[in-house]
C-alpha positions in Angstrom: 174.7 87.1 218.1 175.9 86.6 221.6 177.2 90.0 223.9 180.5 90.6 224.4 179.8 91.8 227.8 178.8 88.7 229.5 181.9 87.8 231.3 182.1 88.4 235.5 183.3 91.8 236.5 187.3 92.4 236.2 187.3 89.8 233.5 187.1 92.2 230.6 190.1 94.4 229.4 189.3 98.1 230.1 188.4 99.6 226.5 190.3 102.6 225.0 189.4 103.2 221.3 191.9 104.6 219.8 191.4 107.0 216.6 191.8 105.4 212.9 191.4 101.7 213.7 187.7 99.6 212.4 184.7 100.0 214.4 184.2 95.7 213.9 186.4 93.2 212.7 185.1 89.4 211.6 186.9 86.5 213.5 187.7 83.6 211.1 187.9 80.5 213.3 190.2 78.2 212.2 190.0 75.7 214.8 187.9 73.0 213.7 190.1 72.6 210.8 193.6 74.0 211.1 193.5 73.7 214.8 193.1 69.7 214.5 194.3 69.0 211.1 198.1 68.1 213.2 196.5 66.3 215.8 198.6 62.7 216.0 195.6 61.2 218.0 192.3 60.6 216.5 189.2 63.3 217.5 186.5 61.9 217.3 183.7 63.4 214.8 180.9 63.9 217.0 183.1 65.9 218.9 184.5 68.0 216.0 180.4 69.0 215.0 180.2 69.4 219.0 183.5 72.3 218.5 181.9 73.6 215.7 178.1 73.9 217.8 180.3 75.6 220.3 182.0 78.1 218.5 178.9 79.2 216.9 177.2 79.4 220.5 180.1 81.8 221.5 178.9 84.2 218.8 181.6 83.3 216.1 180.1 83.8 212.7 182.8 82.2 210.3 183.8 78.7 211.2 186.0 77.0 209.2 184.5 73.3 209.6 187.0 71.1 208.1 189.4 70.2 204.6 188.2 67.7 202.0 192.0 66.4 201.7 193.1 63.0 200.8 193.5 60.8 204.0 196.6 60.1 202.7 197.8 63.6 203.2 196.0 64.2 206.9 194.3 61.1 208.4 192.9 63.5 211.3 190.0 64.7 208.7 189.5 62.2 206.8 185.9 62.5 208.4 185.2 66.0 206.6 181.7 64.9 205.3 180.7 63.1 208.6 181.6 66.3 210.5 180.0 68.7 207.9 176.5 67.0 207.2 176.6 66.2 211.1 177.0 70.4 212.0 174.2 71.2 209.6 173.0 74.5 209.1 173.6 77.2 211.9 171.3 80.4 211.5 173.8 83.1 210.8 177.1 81.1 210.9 178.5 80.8 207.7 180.6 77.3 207.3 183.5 77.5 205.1 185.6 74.2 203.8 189.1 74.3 202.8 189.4 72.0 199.3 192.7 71.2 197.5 191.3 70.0 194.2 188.3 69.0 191.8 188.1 66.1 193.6 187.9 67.5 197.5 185.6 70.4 195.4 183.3 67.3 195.0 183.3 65.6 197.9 182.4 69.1 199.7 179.2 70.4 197.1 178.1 66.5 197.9 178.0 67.3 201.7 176.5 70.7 201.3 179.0 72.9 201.4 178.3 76.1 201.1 181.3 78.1 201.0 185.0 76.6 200.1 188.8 78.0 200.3 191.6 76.7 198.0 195.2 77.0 199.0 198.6 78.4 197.3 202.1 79.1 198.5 204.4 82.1 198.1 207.2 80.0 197.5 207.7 76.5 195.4 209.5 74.9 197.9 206.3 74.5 200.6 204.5 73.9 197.3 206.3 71.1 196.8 206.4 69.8 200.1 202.5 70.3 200.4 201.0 69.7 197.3 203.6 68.1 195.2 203.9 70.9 192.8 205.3 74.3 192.2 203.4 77.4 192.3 202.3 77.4 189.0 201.1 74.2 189.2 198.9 75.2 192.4 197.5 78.0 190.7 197.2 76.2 187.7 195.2 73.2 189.3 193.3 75.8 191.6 191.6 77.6 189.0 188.9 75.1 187.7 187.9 74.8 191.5 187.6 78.5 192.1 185.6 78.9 188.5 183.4 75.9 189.6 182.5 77.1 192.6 181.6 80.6 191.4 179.8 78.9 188.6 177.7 77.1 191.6 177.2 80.2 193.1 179.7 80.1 195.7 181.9 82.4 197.3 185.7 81.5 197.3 188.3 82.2 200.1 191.8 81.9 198.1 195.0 81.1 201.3 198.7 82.1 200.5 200.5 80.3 202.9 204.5 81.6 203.4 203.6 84.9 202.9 206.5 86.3 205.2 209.0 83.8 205.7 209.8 80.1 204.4 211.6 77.1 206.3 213.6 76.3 203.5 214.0 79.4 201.6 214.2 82.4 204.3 212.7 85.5 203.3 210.1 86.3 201.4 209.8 88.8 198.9 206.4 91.1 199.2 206.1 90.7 195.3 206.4 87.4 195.1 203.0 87.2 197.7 201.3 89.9 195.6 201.8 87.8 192.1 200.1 84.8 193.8 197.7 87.0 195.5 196.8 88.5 192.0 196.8 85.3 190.5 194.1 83.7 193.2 191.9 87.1 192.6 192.0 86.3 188.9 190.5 83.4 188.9 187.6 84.1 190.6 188.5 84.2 194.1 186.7 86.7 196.3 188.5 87.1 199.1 192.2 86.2 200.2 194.3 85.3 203.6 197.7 85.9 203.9 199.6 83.6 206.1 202.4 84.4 208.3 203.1 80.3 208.5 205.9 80.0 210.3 204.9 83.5 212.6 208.5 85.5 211.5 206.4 88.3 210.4 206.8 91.9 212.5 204.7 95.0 211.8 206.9 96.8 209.5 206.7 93.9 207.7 203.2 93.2 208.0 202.8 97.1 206.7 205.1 96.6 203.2 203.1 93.4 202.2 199.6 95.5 202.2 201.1 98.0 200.8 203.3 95.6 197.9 199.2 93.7 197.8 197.4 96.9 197.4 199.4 98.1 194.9 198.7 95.7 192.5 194.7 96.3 192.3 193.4 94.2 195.2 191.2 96.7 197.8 192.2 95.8 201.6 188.5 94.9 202.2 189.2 91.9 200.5 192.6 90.2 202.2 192.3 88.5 205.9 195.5 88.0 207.5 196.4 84.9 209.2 199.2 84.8 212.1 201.1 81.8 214.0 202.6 83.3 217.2 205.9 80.7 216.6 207.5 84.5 218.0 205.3 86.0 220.0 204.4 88.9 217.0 201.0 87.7 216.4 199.3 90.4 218.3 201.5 93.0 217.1 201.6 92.1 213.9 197.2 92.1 214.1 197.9 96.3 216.1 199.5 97.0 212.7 197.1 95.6 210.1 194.2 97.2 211.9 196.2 100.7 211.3 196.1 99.7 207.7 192.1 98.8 207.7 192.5 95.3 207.6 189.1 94.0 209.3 189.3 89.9 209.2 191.5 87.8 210.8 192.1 84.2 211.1 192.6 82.8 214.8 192.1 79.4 216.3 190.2 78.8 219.6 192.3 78.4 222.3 195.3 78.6 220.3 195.6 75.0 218.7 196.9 73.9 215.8 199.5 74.5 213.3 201.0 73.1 209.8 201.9 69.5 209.5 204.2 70.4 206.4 206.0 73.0 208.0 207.9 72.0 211.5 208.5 74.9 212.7 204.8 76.5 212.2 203.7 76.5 215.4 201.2 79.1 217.4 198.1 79.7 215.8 196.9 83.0 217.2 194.7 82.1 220.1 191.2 83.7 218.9 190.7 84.2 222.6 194.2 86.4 222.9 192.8 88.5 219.9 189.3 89.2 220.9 190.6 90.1 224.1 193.1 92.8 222.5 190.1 94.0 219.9 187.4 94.1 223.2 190.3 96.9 224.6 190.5 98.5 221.9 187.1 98.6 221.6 186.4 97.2 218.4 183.3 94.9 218.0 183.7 91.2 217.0 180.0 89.6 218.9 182.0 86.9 220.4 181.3 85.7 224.2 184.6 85.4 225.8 183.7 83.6 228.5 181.9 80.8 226.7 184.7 80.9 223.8 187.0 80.0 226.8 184.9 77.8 228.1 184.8 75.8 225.1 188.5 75.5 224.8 188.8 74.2 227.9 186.4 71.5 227.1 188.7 70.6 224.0 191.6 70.8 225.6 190.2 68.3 228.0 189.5 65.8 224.9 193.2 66.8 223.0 194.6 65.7 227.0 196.6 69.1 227.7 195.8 72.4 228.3 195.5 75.2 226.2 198.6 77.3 225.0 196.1 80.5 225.1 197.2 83.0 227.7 193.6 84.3 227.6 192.4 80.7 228.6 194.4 80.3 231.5 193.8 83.8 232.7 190.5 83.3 232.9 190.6 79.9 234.1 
């Protein structure tokens, strides 16, 4: 794993640990796939595996490589085997692929995967919108993934996206997210992320959904939380979770990326933005700022604008 101490001097946040929050927190990088799943121009796949190489290089030990989606639904990775087979194996780096059905659950076991995550919605209206469906119809058609793949041996990540707030239906209830959450553990999945997807969520807010989560049996240990920054709570909203013991978080290098069914989710959290606020805090995460900024600046040079990471351009 790569130091975290490798940037020049005075381009590290001075670290104050604070009592009660982790000692270490896994990054989930989102990039490869979430980051670039809304891209209008075509990436091409060497450089996707290339993203993926350099991720890993920065010390990143979950990269999420890519979604085995009809190209119908989003053209931009419609080259998920390709890019898979073409990263490989990378000592220590575990590969995740996002799958929406038997069929994508195929295509990825045929490419090697190794590790999948299946997707759900809080409310039925993005169900709809996304997968064509209600909520009980994602769960429904989720669950002989997720009992696949554990029958292959393989762990499954279970998303909830609309977990705070919904384009077309406002607010969210906390116990409608814990009912799906509950529903995706019962299956089979083994571990979730809760996704603020169009970034309303605030830290009060944050705080009652663990609390509505954990009180229906799932331990924190299990739930990742996933943050768009559309208003500039992502980092907040990460201070609070980590006061709750929430250790893994979903970010995408150099900010990229958002939902192509949702217009207004906007602002993945730059992982950049949150290792820099972790490093302060001093709480571990082995990733190499400088070459993690580094390597969004090389794919904001192939995307043709720079990157919305205030971390990036700090350092840049």
């Amino acid at each position: 794993m790569t130091s975290e101490n490798t940037s020049p001097a005075g381009a590290l946040p001075r670290v104050a640990r604070r009592p009660g929050l982790p000692e270490e927190v896994r990054v989930y990088e989102v990039g490869p796939r979430d980051g670039l799943q809304a891209e209008a121009a075509r990436v091409p796949t060497a450089v996707k595996a290339e993203f993926v190489r350099r991720l890993a290089g920065a010390g990143l030990t979950t990269v999420e490589v890519t979604s085995f989606v009809s190209p119908r639904w989003i053209p931009q990775l419609d080259d998920a085997h390709e890019v898979l087979t073409a990263v490989g194996p990378l000592d220590g780096v575990r590969l995740p692929v996002l799958v929406p059905n038997d069929r994508g659950l195929e295509r990825a076991l045929a490419a090697g995967a190794r590790e999948i995550a299946v997707f759900a919605s809080a409310t039925d209206s993005f169900a709809r919108n996304n997968l064509g469906r209600d909520v009980a119809g994602v769960l429904a058609m989720s669950e002989p993934v997720v009992r696949r793949a554990r029958s292959a041996g393989l762990p499954v990540r279970g998303y909830v996206s609309m977990c705070f707030g919904d384009p077309w239906e406002g607010d969210v209830e906390p116990r409608e997210v814990a009912s799906v959450a509950r529903g995706l553990m019962d299956m089979g999945c083994t571990s979730l992320s809760l996704g603020d997807t169009i970034g309303t969520g605030t830290p009060g807010h944050v705080l009652e959904l663990l609390d509505t989560v954990r009180g229906t049996g799932i331990p924190l240990e299990r739930i990742a939380l996933h943050f768009h920054d559309t208003y500039g709570q992502a980092l907040a909203n990460v201070h609070a979770a980590l006061t709750a013991g929430i250790t893994e978080f979903d970010s995408s290098a150099g900010g990229i990326g958002g939902c192509p069914y949702a217009r207004s989710a906007t602002g993945n959290l730059a992982t950049e933005d949150l290792v820099w606020m972790l490093r302060g805090l001093g709480i571990r995460t082995g990733v190499d700022l400088t070459a993690l900024a580094a390597t969004s600046r090389w794919m904001a040079g192939h995307l043709g604008r720079p990157s919305p990471s205030r971390v990036v351009t700090a350092l840049s």
